[in-house]
Backbone as CSV, one residue per row, in Angstrom:
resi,resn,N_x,N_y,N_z,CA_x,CA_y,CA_z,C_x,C_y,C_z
1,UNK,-22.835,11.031,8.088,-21.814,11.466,9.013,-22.323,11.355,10.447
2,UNK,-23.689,11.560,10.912,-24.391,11.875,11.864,-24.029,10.413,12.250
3,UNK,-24.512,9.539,11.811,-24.484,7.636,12.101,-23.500,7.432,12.657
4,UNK,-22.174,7.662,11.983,-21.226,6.958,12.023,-20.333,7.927,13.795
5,UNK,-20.730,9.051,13.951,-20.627,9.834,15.122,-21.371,9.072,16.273
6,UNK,-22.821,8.519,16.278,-22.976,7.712,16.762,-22.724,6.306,17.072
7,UNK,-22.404,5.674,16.325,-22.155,4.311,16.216,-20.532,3.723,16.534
8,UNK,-20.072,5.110,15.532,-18.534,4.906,15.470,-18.073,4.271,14.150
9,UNK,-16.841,4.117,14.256,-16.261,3.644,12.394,-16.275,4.641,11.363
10,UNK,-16.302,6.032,11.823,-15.983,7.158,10.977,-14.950,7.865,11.192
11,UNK,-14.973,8.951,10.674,-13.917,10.241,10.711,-13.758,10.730,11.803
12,UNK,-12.831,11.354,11.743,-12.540,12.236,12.967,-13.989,13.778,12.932
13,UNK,-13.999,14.022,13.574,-15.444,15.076,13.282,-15.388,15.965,14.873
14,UNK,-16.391,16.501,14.390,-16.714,18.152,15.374,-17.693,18.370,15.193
15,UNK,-18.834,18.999,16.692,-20.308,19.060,16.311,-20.107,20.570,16.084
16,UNK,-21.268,21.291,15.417,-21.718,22.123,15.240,-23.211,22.427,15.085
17,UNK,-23.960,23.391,15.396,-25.379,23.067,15.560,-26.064,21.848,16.082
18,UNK,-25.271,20.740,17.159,-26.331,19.517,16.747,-25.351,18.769,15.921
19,UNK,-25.120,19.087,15.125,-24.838,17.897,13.646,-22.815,17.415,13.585
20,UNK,-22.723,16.649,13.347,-21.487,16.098,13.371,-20.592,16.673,12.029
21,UNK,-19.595,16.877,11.677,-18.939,17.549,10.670,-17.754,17.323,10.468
22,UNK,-16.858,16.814,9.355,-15.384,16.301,9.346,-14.715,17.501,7.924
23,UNK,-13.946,17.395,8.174,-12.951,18.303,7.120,-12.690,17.623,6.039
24,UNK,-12.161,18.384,4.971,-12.479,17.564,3.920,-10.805,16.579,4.157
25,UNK,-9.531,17.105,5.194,-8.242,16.825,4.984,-9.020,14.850,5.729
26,UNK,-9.838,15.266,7.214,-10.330,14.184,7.766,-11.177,13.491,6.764
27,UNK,-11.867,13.645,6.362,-12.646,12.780,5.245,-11.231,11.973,4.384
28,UNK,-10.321,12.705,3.737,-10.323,11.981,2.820,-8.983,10.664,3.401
29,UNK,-8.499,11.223,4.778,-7.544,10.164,5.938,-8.368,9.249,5.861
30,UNK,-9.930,9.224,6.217,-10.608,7.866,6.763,-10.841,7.471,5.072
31,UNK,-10.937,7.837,4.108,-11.107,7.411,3.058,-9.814,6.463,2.586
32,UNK,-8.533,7.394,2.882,-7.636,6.575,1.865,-7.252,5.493,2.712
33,UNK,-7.193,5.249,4.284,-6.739,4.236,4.665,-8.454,2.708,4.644
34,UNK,-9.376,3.164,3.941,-10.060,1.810,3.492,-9.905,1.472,2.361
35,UNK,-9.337,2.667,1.584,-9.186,2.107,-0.413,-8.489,0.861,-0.412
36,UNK,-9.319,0.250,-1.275,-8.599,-1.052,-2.009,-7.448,-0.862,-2.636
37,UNK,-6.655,-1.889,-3.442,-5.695,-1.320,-4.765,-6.303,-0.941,-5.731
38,UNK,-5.485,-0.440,-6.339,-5.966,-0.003,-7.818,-6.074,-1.512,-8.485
39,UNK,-7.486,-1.138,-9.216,-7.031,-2.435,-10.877,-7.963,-1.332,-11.842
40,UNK,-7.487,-2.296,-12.754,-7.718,-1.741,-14.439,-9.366,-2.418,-14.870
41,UNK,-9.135,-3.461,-14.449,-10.574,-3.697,-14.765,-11.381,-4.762,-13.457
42,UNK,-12.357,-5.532,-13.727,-13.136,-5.883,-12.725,-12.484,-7.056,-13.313
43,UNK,-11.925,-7.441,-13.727,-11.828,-8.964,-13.795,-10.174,-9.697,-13.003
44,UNK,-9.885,-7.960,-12.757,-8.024,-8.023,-12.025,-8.409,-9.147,-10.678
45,UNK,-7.429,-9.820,-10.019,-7.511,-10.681,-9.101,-7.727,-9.857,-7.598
46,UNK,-8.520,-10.339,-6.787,-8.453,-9.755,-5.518,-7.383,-10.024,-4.848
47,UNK,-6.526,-8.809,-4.033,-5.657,-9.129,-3.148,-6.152,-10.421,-2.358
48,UNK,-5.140,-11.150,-1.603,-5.202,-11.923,-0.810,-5.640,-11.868,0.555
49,UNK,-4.886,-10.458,0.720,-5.620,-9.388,2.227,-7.050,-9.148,2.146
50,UNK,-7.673,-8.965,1.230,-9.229,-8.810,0.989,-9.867,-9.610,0.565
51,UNK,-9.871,-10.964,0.776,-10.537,-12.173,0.447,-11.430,-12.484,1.795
């Protein structure tokens, strides 16, 4: 979490002590807008958008 506060390309966050900190509602925003689609198995076709 600390990295990505520096660098950038993370969550929304808030320091406390020093240390960078995101909520779990912010964690899981920056999470669901990188998820892939769903597939069933590893052999499903890659979207076209993620090639």
């Amino acid at each position: 979490m600390t990295k990505f506060a520096t660098v950038g390309g993370g969550p929304a966050y808030r320091k406390f002590l020093g240390k960078a900190y995101s909520t779990t509602g912010e964690l899981d925003e920056w999470i669901s807008e990188r998820l892939g689609t769903t597939r069933r198995t590893t052999s499903d076709a890659v979207p076209a958008e993620r090639e």
